[in-house]
Every structure is written in C-alpha cells, then in structure tokens.
C-alpha positions in Angstrom: -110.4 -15.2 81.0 -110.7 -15.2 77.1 -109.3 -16.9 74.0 -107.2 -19.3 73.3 -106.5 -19.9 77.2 -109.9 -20.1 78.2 -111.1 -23.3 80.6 -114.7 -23.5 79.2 -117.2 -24.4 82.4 -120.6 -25.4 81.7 -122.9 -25.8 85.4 -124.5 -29.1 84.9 -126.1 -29.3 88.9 -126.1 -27.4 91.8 -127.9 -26.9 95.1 -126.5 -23.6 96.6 -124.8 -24.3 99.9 -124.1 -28.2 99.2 -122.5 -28.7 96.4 -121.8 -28.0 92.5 -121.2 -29.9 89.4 -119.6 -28.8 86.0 -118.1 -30.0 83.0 -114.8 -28.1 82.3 -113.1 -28.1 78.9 -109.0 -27.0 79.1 -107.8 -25.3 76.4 -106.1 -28.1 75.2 -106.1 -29.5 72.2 -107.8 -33.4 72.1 -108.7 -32.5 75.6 -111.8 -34.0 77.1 -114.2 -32.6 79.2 -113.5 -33.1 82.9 -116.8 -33.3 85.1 -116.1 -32.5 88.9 -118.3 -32.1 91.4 -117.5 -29.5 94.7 -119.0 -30.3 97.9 -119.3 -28.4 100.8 -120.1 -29.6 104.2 -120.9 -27.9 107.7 -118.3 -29.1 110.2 -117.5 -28.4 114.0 -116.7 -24.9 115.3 -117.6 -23.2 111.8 -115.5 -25.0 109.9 -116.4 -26.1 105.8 -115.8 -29.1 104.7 -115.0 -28.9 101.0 -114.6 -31.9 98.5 -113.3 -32.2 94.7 -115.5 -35.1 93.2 -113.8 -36.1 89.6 -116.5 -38.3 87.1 -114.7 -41.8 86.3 -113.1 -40.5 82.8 -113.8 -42.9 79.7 -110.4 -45.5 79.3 -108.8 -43.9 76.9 -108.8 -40.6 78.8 -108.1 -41.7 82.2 -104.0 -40.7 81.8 -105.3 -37.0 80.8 -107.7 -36.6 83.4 -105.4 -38.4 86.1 -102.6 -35.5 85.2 -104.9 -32.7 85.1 -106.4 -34.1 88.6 -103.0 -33.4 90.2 -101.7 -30.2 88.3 -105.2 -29.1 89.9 -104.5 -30.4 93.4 -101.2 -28.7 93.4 -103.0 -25.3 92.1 -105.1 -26.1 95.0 -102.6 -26.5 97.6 -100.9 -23.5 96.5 -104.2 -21.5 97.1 -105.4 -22.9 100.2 -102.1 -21.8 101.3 -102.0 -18.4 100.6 -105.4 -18.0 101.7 -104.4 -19.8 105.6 -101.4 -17.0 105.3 -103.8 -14.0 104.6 -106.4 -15.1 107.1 -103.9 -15.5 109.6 -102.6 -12.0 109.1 -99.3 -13.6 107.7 -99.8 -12.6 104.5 -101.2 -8.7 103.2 -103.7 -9.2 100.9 -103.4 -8.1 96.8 -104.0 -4.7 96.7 -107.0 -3.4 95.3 -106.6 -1.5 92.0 -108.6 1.3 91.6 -111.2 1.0 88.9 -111.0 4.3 85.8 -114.3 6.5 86.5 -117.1 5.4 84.6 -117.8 8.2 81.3 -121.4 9.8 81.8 -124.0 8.6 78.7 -123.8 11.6 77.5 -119.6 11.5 77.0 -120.3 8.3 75.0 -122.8 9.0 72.3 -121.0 11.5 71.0 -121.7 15.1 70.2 -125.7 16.2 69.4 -126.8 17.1 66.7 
C-alpha cells in the first residue's frame, strides 16, 4: 500500500526461519514507531509456533502502543480465522484475478523512426 495510509516497516533483525524484528510507523499523525518482533517455533506434529514480541514503548506512548497492540490482535484473530476456515476446506479461497497481458518492448517505445 501507498500514501497517506501507508504503515511504514523498516527490518531491523532477522534470522530466516526464527524470527523477525521491525520498526513500524502507522499513518498516524504523532504516532510513534512500534518495534515488534515475530517468532516462529517448530512444534509437535508440524505445527508452528508463532509469537508477537512488542518493545516496552517509552511512558508517554505506552496508551498508543497498548491500543494499537489490541486493534492488531483483533486483526489477527480475524485472519487466523479465515485462514483455519480455508484450510479446513470451510471457506473457498479469494479468487485469483487474472493479471492484463504484459505489452511487448516494442508496443512501449513507441513507433521507429
């Protein structure tokens, strides 16, 4: 996504497979960045074990950060959902849209000379 409701994400750390770190900036005004850290873990029967890390905010952002931390578990619920629904065969998935063809080099400079 693009302008003015893009949520800015800037990878800070990662180790592929384990976990990942970023600062994200909402595109709200006064809003401070929100560092969170996503950890995944190996469990029994090949399940994933995933985890939502949130940096200790500075004081006088804790309220912020607290309500964005459960406007984003909510989004989270939401999605987990849907995706137990579709992998469970409740649920079609969103149907593909077909992408236009792509225009041949030569369509796109223009006429020769």
């Amino acid at each position: 996504m693009h302008g003015k409701e893009a949520i800015i994400e800037q990878t800070l750390d990662w180790r592929p497979f384990d976990y990942f770190t970023v600062s994200t900036l909402l595109p709200i005004p006064g809003a401070p960045k929100i560092v969170m850290t996503r950890a995944m873990q190996d469990g029994p029967d090949g399940i994933t074990h995933l985890e939502f890390r949130i940096a200790v905010p500075k004081p006088e952002h804790k309220d912020f950060v607290d309500q964005a931390g459960v406007k984003f578990a909510s989004n989270m619920d939401k999605a987990i959902g849907k995706l137990r629904q579709i992998l469970e065969g409740q649920q079609l998935p969103v149907a593909v849209i077909d992408e236009p063809p792509l225009r041949s080099r030569k369509a796109e400079s223009g006429p020769s000379l």
